[in-house]
Structure formats: C-alpha cells, structure tokens
N, C-alpha and C positions, 0 to 999 in steps of 0.2 A: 711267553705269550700264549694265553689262550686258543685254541683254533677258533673259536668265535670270531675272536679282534684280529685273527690272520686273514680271515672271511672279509673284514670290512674294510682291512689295509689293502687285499688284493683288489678289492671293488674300486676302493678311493683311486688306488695306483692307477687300477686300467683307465678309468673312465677320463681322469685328469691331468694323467700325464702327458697329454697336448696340449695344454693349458686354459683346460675348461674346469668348472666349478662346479660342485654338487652341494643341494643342501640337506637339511635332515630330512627333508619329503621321499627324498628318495630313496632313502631307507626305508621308511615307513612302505610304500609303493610296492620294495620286492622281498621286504619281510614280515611285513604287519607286524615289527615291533614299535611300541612307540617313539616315540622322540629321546624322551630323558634316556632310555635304553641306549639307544646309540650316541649320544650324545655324551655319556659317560667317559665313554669308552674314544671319542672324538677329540675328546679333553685331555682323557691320557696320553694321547697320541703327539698332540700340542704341548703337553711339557714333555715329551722325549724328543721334538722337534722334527716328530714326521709328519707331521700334517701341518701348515699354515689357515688361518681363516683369511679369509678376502673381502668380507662383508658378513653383517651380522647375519648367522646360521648359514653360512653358505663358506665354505673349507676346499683345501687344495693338496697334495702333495706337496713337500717341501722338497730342496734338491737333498738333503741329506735322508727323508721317505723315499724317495726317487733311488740313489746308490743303494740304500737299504732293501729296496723292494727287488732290483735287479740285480743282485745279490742273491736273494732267495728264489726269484721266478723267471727272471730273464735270460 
C-alpha cells in the first residue's frame, strides 16, 4: 500500500470508526485533491473490503478496515 492510500485509510479509520460517514468533499476540503483522485483509491479500498459505502459518495470503515487499521495504528 502506498503511503498515500495509508494517509486516506488512517483518515477514513479515525474519523468513522464511531460510526459516522464521510464523503468525497471531505477529502477534497483537506487535500485539494479532486474527487476521482480519492475516489479511486476509495474503490480499491471497497474491493479489499476495508471500507463499505453507506450512501452514494458517502463510505465507512468496514469491521475487517476496522481490525486491519488497529492492527497497524491502534
């Protein structure tokens, strides 16, 4: 994994592992990259089954992102 996509797992992790939602604005917001940027990288995240979507453009932590992150950072 990239450190980039470690950057954006650690983000997704903290911010939703209470069980709140983020969507791609909020990337854009604290990195001025655009959307399909993150989003890419969102998508890869969804077929290795760390991150779930909850609504369109708006993603969560999954429980196996969840082990996976607190693993690396917890």
């Amino acid at each position: 994994m990239k450190e980039v996509e470690k950057n954006i797992l650690l983000e997704i992790y903290e911010k939703t592992s209470n069980g709140r939602s983020l969507n791609f604005s909020h990337f854009y917001n604290i990195t001025g990259k655009e959307n399909f940027n993150i989003r890419a990288v969102v998508e890869n995240f969804k077929d290795k089954g760390l991150v779930i979507e909850v609504k369109e453009d708006s993603f969560e932590i999954s429980s196996k992102g969840l082990d996976f992150c607190k693993s690396r950072w917890a």
